[in-house]
C-alpha positions in Angstrom: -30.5 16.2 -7.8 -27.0 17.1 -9.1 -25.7 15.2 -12.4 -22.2 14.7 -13.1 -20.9 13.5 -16.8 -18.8 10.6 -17.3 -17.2 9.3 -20.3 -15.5 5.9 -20.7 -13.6 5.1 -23.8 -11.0 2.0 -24.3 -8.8 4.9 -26.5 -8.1 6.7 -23.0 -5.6 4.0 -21.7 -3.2 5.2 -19.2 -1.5 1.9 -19.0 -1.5 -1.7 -17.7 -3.5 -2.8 -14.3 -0.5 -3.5 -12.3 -1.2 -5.9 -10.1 2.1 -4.5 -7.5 -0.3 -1.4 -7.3 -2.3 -4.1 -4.8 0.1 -4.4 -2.4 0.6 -4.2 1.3 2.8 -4.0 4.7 3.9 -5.8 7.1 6.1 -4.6 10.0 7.7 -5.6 13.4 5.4 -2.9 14.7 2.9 -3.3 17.5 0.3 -6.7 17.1 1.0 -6.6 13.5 3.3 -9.2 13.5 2.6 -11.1 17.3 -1.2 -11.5 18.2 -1.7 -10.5 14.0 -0.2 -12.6 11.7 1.5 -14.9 14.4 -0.6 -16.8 17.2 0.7 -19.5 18.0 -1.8 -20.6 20.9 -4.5 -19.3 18.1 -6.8 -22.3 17.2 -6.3 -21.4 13.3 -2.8 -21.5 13.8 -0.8 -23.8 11.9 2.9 -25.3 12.2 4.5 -22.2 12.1 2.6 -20.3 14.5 0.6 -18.4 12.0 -3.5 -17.6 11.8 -4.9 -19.0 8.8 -8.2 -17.3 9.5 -5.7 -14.1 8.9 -4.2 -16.0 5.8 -7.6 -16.4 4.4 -8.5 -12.9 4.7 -5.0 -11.4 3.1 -5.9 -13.9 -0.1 -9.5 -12.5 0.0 -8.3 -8.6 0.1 -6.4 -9.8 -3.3 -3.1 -8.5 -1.6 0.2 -9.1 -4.3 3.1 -8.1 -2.8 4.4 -7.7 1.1 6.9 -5.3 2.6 8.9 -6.4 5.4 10.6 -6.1 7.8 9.6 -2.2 7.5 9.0 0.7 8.1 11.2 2.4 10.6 11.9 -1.0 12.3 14.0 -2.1 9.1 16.9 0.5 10.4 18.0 -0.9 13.4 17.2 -4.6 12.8 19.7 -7.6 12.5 18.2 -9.6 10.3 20.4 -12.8 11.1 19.0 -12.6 15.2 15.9 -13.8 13.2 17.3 -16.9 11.7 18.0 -20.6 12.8 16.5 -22.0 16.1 14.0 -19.8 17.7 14.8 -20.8 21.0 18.4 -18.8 20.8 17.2 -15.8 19.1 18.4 -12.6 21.4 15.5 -10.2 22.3 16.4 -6.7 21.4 15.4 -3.2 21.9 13.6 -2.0 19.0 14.5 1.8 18.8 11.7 2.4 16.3 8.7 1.8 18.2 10.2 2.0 22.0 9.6 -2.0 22.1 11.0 -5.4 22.9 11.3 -7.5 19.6 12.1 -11.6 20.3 13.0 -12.4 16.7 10.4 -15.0 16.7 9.5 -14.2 13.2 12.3 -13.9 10.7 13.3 -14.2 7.1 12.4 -17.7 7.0 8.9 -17.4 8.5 7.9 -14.9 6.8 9.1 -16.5 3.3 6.7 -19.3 4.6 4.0 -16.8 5.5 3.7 -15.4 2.0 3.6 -18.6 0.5 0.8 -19.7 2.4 -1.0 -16.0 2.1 0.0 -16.5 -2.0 1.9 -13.0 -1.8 5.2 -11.7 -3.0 7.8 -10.9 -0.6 9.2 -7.2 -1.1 12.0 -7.3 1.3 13.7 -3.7 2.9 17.4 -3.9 4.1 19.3 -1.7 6.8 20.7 1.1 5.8 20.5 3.5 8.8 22.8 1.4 11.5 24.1 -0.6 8.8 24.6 -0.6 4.7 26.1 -2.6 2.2 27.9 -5.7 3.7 24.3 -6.3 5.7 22.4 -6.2 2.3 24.8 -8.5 0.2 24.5 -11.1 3.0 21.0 -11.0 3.0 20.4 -11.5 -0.7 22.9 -14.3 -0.7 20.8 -15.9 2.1 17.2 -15.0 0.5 18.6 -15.4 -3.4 21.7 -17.4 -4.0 20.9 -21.6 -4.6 23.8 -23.0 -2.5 27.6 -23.3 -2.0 28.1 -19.9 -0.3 28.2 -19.6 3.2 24.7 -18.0 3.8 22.9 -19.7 1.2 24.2 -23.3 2.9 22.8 -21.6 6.0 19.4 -20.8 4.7 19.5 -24.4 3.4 20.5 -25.8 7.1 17.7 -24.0 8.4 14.9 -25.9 6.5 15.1 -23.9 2.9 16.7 -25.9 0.9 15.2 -23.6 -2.3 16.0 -19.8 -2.8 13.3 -17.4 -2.3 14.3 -15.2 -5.1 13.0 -12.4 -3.5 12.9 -9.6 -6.8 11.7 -6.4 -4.8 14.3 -4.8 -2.7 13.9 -1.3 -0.7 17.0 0.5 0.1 16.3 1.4 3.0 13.2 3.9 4.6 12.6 7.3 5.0 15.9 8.2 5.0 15.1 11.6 5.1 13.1 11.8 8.4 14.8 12.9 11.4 13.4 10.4 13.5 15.1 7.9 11.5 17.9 5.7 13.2 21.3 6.4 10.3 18.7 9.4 9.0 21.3 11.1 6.2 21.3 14.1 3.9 20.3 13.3 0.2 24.0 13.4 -1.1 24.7 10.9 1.6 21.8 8.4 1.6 22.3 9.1 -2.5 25.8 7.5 -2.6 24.9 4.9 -0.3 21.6 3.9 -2.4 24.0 3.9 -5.7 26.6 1.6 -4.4 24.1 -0.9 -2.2 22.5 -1.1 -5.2 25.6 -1.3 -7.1 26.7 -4.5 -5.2 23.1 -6.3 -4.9 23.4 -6.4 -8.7 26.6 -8.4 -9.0 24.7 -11.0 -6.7 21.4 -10.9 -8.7 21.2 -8.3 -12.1 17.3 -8.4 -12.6 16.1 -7.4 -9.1 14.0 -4.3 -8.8 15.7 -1.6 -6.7 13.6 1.2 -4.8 15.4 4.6 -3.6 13.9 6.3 -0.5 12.2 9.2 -1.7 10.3 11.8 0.7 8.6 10.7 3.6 6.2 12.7 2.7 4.9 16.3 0.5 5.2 18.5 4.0 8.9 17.7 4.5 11.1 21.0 3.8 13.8 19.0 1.9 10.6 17.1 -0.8 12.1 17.7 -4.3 15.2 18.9 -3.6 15.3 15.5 -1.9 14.2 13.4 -4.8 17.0 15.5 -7.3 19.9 14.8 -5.5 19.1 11.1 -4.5 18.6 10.2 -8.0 21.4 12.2 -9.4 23.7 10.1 -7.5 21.5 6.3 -7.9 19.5 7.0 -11.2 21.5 4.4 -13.3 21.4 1.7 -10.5 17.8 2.0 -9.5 14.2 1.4 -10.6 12.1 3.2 -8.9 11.7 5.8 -5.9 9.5 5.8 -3.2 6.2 7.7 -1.8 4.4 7.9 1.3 1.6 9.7 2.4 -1.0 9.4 5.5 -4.1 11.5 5.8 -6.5 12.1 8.5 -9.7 14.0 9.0 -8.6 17.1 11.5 -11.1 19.3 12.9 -14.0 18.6 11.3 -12.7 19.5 8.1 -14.7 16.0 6.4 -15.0 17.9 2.5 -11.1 18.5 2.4 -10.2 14.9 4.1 -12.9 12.9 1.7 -10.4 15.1 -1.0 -7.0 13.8 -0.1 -6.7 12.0 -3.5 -6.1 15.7 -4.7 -2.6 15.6 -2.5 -1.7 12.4 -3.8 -2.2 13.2 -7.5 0.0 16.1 -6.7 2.7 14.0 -5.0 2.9 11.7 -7.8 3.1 14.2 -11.0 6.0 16.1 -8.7 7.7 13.2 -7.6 7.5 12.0 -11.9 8.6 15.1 -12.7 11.2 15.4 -10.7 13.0 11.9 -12.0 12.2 12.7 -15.6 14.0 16.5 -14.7 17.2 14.0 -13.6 17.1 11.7 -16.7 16.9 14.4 -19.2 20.2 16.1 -17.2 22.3 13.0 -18.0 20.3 12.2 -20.9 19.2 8.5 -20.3 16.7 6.9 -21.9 15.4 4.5 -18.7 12.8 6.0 -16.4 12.6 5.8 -12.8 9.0 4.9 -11.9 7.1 5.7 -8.6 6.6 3.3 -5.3 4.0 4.5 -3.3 4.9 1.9 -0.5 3.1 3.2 2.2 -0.3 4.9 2.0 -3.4 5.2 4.0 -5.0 7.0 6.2 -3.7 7.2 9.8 -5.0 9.2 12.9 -1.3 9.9 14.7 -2.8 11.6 17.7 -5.1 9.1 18.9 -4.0 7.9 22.0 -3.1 4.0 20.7 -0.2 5.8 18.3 2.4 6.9 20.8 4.9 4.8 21.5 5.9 3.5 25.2 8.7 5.2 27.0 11.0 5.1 29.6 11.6 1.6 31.1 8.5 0.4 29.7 9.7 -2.1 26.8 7.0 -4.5 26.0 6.6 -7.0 23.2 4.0 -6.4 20.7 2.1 -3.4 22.3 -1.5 -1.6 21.3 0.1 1.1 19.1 -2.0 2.6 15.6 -4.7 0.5 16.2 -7.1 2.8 14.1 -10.6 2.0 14.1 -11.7 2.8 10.6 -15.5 4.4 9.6 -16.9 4.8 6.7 -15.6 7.9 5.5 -12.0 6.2 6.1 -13.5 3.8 3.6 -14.6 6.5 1.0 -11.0 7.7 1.3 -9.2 4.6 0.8 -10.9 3.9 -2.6 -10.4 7.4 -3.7 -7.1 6.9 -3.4 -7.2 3.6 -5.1 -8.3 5.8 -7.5 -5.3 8.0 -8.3 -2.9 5.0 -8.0 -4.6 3.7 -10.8 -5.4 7.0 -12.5 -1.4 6.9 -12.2 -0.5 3.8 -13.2 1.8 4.9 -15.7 4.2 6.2 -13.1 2.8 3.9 -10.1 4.6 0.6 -10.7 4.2 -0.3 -7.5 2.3 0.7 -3.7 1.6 -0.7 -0.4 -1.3 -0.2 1.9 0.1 0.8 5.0 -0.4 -2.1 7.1 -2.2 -5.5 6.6 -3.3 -6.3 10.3 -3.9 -4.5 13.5 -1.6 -1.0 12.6 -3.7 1.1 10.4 -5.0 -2.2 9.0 -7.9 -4.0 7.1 -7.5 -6.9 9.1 -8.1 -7.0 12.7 -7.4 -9.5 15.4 -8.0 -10.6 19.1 -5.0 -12.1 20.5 -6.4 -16.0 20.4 -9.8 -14.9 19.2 -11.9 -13.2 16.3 -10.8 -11.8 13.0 -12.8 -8.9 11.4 -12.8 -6.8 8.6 -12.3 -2.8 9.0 -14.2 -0.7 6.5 -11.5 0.3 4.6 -10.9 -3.7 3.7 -13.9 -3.6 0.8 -12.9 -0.9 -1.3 -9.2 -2.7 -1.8 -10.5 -6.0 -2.3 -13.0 -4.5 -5.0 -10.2 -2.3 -6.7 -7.9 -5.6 -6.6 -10.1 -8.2 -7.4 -12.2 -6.2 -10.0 -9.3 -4.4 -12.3 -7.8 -6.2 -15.1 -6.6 -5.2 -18.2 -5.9 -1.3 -19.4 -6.4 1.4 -16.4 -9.0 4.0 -19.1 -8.7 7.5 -18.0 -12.6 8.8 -16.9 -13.6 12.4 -18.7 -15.7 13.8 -15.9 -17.6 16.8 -15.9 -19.0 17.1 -12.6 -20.1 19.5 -10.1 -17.5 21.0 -7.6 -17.7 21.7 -3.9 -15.5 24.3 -2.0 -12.8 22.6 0.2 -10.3 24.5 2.9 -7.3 22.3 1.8 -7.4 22.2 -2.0 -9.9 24.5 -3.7 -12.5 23.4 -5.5 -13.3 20.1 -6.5 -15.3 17.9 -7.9 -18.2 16.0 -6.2 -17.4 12.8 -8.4 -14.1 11.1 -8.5 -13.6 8.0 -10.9 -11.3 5.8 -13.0 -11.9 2.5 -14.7 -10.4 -0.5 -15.8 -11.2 -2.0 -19.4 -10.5 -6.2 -20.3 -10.3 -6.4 -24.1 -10.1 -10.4 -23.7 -13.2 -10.3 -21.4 -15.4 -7.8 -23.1 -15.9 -6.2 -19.1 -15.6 -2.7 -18.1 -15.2 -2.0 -14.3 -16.1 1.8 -13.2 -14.6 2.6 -9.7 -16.0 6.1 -8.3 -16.4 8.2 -4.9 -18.7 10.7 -4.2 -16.8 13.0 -2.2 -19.9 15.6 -1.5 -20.8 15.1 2.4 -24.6 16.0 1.6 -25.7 15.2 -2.1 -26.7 12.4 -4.1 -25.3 12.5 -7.8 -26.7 11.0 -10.5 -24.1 9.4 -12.4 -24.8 9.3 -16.6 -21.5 7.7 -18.0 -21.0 7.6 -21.8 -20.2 4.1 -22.3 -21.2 4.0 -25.9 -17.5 3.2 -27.5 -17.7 0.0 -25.6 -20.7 -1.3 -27.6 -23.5 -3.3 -26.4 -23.3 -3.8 -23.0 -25.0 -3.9 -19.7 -25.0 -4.3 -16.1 -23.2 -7.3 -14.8 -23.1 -6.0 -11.3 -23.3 -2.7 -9.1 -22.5 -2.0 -5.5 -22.4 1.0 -3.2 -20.9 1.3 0.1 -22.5 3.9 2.3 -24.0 4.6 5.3 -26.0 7.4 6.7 -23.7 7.8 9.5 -20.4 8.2 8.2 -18.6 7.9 11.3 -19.9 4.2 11.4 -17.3 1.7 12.4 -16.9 -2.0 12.2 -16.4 -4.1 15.3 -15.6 -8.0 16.0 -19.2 -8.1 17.0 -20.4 -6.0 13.5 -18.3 -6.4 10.3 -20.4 -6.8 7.9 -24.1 -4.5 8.3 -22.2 -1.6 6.2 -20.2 -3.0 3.6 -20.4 -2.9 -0.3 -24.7 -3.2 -1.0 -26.3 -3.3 -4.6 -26.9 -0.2 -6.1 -30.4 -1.3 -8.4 -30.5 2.3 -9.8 -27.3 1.1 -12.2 -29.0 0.1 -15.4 -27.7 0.7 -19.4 -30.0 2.2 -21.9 -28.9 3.4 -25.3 -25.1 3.1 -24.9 -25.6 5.8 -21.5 -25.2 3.6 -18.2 -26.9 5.5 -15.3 -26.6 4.9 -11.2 -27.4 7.4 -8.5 -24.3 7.4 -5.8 -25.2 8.4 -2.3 -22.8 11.3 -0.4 -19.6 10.0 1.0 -19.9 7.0 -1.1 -17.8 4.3 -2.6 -18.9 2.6 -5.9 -18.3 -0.3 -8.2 -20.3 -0.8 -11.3 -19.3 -3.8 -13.4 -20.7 -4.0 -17.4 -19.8 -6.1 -20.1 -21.9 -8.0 -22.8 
């Protein structure tokens, strides 16, 4: 059996468990919104229309922070068609997603959702079909108390408090084509720098986030990230990532990988700001927002959109159906956010029910849990205190995407107040057991509060309304700690949580 070599030490702190790192998405997009989070005719739902089975389920995957309204959606929307009585709301095309949106949820709703769901709104504004004058109205309706025009109308229609809503994106994906407003970086640069500019004189302590690349593959990534910030650096706090992956034919070693990618993606996208702050010598530094991660399977025939004359509310669209590999993927890139959470002030999983979710529904009927649902709630509910850095010496494996790696993957999360030690770690091999012995003698006397392992012979596995739960984090009883050396054997294609304190 191959061994790989872990050491944990409290003196290799990265940084702080962020708890923005946990965060997720929500978007006019398909059933995420209607027949996900909204049922009315559900019989969970409650005054506003919303499934509290769903609720229940966001509070148990330890979600902290929402983004809405999107996604591409955000740049066509008019936010104020989704205020006041619902019964005079206009239906409008949404350009995004080739779909009919009624502007049953709003602002106001969805303030309401996130305080029932406990979560933090982080709110997007328009800034492909519209800009600055749109984004000032909306913070004075979200932020301001009273006496101004929109705030008195946020207070007519029911909210008589502000929602002092402190995350803000400017915008999405700017750089993508297929954007509605899509701009150059020099454009989208200036525009970020004086929206951002103006929100401030409303509100000075929000937290501003520049569109950064849509992704590592586009032609203009970097050169993208340099110019935006050249022209927003002073007025923003942080800049955004986003990255999908998918397994593509066959390839399982390289896809089980991907958190190779993403650790790439961040160092460039951190080294590209810090390039920009040493140019104009500043001491503040812009910090990463990976605000839309997963993985996500764009050829499967739910992810087109509808065309022609076909306009439909709330259609089947990235309804992924997510194995256990998906799974193993997910936490490894839980992983590198954490590994990164120096840089990574913030990230959303990319979405929270029905599109490339955790969360499934039936319109009217069952919730259920995908597999990639256990390996966030672990990684959200488990880390506290300082993310530690993992030494690992480990055997590699050949991959066709990224070289060599290593079999093992891990980070962990240390609690001085607690005493307890939380060891997160994949096993990216797709045919070996390891045997995991992890140094753990700077941490003193400890042992083994609790160990899990989610696997399954069949990594292709998949969880249904009818089966949720026969694969999903198990014990692991080969963890044990003897003489400062805690030991565990991980299965391949594995995800793993071992827990020790005194």
């Amino acid at each position: 059996m191959r061994t790989a070599r872990l050491t944990v030490d409290p003196a290799f702190r990265v940084g702080p468990v962020r708890r923005h790192t946990f965060g997720s998405f929500v978007e006019h997009l398909g059933r995420c919104v209607y027949t996900g989070i909204h049922d009315p005719g559900h019989p969970t739902a409650d005054a506003d229309g919303f499934r509290r089975d769903v609720i229940d389920l966001t509070r148990e995957l330890g979600v902290s922070t929402v983004r809405y309204p999107g996604g591409n959606f955000v740049s066509g929307y008019r936010w104020e068609d989704g205020i006041g009585p619902v019964e005079q709301r206009p239906r409008r095309l949404d350009l995004a997603w080739h779909s009919t949106e009624p502007n049953t949820v709003g602002v106001d709703e969805f303030m309401r959702w996130c305080a029932a769901a406990h979560v933090e709104p982080m709110m997007a504004v328009n800034l492909g079909t519209r800009g600055i004058q749109d984004a000032l109205e909306l913070l004075e309706y979200c932020n301001v108390p009273s006496g101004t025009h929109f705030s008195d109308l946020r207070r007519a229609n029911g909210a008589a408090d502000p929602y002092r809503v402190k995350f803000w994106c400017l915008g999405n994906e700017m750089d993508g084509p297929w954007q509605l407003g899509h701009k150059t970086a020099r454009e989208y640069g200036r525009l970020a720098a004086e929206t951002a500019r103006a929100m401030r004189m409303v509100d000075p302590d929000l937290a501003l986030v520049a569109c950064g690349s849509s992704g590592t593959t586009m032609p203009t990534f970097g050169e993208w990230e340099r110019i935006v910030l050249t022209e927003s650096y002073e007025e923003v706090d942080l800049i955004s990532a986003h990255a999908y992956y998918r397994e593509e034919d066959g390839d399982l070693a390289s896809f089980l990988a991907s958190a190779v990618d993403m650790d790439r993606f961040i160092s460039a996208v951190a080294a590209t700001a810090d390039a920009v702050r040493a140019a104009k010598k500043l001491d503040k530094r812009i910090h990463v927002s990976f605000d839309e991660w997963n993985a996500w399977y764009r050829l499967r025939a739910e992810s087109p959109p509808p065309t022609g004359d076909d306009w439909p509310v709330a259609p089947v669209l990235l309804e992924d159906r997510y194995n256990v590999a998906d799974a193993v993927v997910v936490g490894s890139l839980l992983i590198s956010l954490l590994r990164n959470t120096d840089r990574v002030h913030a990230a959303s999983l990319a979405q929270l029910v029905n599109v490339i979710a955790p969360i499934m529904t039936e319109p009217g009927g069952r919730v259920w849990k995908q597999t990639i649902f256990h390996p966030f709630a672990q990684a959200s509910n488990l880390a506290s205190g300082d993310v530690l850095r993992v030494a690992i010496d480990s055997p590699t494996h050949e991959t066709a995407k990224w070289g060599d790696v290593t079999d093992v993957d891990a980070v962990a999360s240390h609690d001085a107040e607690t005493g307890e030690t939380v060891v997160f770690v994949v096993n990216r091999s797709t045919t070996e057991d390891i045997t995991l012995e992890v140094d753990v003698r700077s941490l003193g006397a400890v042992r083994v509060l609790a160990a899990t392992t989610l696997h399954n012979p069949d990594h292709t596995w998949a969880a249904t309304a009818d089966d949720d739960s026969s694969v999903a984090p198990r014990p692991n009883a080969t963890a044990t700690v003897t003489d400062g050396a805690l030991t565990a054997v991980v299965p391949p294609v594995s995800w793993s949580v071992l827990r020790i304190g005194r």
